[in-house]
N, CA, C and O atoms as a printed pandas DataFrame, in Angstrom:
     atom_number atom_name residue_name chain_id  residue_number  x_coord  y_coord  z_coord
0              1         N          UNK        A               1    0.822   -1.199    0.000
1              2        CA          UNK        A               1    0.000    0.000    0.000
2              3         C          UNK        A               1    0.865    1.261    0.000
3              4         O          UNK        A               1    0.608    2.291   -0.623
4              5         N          UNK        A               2    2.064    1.010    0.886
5              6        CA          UNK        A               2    2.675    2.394    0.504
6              7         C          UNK        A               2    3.205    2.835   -0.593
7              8         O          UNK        A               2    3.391    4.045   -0.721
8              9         N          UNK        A               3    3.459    2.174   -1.334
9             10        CA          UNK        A               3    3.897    2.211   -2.785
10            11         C          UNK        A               3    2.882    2.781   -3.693
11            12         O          UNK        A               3    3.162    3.662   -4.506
12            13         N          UNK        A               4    1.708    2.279   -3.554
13            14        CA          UNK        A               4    0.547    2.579   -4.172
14            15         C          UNK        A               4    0.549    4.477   -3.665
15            16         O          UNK        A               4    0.344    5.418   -4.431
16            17         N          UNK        A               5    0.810    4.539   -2.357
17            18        CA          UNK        A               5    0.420    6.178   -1.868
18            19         C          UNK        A               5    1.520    6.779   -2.754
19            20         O          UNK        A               5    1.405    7.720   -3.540
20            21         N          UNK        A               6    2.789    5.928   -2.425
21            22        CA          UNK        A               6    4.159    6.892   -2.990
22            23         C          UNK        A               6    3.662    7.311   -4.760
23            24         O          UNK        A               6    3.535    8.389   -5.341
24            25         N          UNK        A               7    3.535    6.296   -5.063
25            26        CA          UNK        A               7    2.675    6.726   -6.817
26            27         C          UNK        A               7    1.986    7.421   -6.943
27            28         O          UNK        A               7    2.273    8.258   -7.798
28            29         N          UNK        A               8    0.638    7.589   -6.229
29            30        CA          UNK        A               8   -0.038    8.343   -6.136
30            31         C          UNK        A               8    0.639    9.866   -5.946
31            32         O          UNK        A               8    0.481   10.735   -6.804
32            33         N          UNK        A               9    1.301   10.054   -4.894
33            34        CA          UNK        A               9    1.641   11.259   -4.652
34            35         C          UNK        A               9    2.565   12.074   -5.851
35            36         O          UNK        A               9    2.516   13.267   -6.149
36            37         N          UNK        A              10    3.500   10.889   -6.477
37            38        CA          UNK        A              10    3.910   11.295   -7.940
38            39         C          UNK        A              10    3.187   11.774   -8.767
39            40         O          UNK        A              10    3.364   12.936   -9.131
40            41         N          UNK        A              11    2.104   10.938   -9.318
41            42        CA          UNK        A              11    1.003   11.674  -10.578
42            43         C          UNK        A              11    0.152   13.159   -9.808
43            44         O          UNK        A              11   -0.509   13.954  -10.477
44            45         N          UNK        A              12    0.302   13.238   -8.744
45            46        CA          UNK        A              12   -0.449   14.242   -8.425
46            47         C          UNK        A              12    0.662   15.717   -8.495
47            48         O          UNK        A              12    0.243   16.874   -8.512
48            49         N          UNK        A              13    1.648   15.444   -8.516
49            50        CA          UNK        A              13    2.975   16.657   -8.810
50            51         C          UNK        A              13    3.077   16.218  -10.176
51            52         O          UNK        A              13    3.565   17.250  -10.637
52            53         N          UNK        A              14    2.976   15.451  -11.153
53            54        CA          UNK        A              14    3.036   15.058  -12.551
54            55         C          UNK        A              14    2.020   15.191  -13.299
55            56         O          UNK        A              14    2.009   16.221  -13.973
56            57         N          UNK        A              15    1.216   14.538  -13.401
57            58        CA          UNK        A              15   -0.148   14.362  -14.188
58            59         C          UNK        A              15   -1.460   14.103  -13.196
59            60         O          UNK        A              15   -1.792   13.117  -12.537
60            61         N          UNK        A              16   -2.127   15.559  -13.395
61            62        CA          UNK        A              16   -2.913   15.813  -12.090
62            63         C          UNK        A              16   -4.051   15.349  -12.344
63            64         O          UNK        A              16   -4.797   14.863  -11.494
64            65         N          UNK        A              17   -4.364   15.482  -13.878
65            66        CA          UNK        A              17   -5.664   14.865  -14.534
66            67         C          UNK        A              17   -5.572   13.331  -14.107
67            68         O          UNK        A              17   -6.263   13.042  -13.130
68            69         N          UNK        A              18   -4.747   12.189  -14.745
69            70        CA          UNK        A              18   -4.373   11.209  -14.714
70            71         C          UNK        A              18   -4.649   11.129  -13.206
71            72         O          UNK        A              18   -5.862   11.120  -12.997
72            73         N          UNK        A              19   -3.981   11.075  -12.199
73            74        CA          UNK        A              19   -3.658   11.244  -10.654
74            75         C          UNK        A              19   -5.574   10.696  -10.104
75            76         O          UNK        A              19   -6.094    9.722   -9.559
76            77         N          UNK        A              20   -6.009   11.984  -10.657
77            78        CA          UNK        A              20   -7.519   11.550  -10.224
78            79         C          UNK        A              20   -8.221   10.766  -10.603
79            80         O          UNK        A              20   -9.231   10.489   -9.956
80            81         N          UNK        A              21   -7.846    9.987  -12.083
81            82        CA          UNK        A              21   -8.735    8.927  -12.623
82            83         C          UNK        A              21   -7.767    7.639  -11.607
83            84         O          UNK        A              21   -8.251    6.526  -11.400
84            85         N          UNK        A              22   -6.952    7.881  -11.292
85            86        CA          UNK        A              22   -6.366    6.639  -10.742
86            87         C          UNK        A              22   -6.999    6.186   -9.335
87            88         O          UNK        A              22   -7.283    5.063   -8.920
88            89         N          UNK        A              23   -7.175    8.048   -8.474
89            90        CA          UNK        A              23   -7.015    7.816   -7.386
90            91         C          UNK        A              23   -8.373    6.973   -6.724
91            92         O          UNK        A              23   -8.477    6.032   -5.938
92            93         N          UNK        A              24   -9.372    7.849   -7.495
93            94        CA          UNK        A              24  -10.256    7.193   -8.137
94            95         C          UNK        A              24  -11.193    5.771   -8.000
95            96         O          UNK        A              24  -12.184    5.484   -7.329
96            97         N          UNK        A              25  -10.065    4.779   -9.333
97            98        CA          UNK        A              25  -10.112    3.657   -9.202
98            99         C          UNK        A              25   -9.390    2.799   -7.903
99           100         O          UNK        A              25   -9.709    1.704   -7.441
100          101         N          UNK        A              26   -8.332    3.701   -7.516
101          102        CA          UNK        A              26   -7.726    3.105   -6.133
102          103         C          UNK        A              26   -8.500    3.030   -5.136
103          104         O          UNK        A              26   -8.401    1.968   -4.523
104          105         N          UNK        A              27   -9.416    3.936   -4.646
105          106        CA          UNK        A              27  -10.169    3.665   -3.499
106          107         C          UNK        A              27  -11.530    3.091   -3.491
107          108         O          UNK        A              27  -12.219    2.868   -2.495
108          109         N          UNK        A              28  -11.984    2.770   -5.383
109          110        CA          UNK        A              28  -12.890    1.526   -5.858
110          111         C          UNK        A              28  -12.438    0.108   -5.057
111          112         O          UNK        A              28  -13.088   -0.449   -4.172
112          113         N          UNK        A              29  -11.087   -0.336   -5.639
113          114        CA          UNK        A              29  -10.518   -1.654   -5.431
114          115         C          UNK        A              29  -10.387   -1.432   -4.207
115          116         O          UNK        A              29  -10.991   -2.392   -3.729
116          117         N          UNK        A              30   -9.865   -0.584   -3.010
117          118        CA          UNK        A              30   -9.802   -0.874   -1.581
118          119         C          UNK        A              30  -11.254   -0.904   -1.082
119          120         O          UNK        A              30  -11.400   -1.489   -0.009
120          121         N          UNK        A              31  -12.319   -0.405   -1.629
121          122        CA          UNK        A              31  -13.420   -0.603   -0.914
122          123         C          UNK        A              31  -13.984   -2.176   -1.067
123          124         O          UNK        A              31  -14.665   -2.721   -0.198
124          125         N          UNK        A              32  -13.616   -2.747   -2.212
125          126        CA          UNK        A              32  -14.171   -3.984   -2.869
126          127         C          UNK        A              32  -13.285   -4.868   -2.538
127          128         O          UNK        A              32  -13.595   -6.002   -2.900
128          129         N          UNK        A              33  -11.723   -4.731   -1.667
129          130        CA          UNK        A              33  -11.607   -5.745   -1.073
130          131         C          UNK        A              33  -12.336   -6.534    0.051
131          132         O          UNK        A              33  -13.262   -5.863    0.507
132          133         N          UNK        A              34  -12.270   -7.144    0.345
133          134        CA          UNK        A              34  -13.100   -8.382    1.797
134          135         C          UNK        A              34  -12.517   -8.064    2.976
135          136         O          UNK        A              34  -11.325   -7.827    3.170
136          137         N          UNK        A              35  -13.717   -8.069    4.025
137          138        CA          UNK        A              35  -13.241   -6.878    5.187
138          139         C          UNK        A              35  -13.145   -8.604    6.016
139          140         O          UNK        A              35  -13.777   -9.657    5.935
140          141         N          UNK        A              36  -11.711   -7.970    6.959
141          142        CA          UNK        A              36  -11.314   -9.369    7.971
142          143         C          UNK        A              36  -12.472   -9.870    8.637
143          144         O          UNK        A              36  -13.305   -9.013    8.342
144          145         N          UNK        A              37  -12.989  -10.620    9.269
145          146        CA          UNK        A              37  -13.862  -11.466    9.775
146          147         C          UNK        A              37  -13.410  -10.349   11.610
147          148         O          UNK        A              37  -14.140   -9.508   12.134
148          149         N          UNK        A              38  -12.641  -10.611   11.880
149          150        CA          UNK        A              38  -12.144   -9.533   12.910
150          151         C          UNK        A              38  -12.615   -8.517   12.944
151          152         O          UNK        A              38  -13.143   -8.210   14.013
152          153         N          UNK        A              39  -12.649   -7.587   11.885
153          154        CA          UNK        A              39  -13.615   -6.537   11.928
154          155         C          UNK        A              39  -14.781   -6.517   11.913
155          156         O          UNK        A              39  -15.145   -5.453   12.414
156          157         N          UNK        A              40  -15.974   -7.382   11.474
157          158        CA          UNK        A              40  -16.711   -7.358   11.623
158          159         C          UNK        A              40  -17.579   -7.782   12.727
159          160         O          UNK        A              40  -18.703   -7.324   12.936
160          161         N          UNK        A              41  -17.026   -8.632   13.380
161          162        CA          UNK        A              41  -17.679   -8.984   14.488
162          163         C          UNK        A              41  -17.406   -7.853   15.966
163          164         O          UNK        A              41  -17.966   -7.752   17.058
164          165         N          UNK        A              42  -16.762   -7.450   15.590
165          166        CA          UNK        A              42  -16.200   -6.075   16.780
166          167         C          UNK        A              42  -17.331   -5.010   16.295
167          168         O          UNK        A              42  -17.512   -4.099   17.103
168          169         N          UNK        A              43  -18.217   -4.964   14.977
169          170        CA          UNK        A              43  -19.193   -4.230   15.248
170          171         C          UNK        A              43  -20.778   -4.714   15.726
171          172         O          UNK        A              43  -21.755   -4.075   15.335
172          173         N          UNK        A              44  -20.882   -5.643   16.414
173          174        CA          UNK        A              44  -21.965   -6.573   16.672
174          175         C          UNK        A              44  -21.809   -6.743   18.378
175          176         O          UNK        A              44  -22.577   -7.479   18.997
C-alpha cells in the first residue's frame, strides 16, 4: 500500500488529470476488497 500512496503522490505533482482517474479507481478496489472477519464482528 505504501507504494501505491508513494505513486499516487507522484502523478499528483506530474499528471494531475491522470492522478484523479487513478485515485479514483484506487479507493474503488480498496473498498471492494473483503473486510477481515475480525472486523466485523467487533461491530456486533
Amino acid at each position: 500500500m505504501i507504494l501505491a500512496n508513494d505513486f499516487l503522490e507522484y502523478l499528483l505533482n506530474t499528471e494531475r488529470d491522470l492522478a484523479a482517474r487513478v485515485r479514483d479507481r484506487y479507493d474503488m478496489y480498496l473498498k471492494s476488497l473483503p473486510v477481515p472477519s475480525s472486523l466485523t464482528e467487533r461491530c456486533y
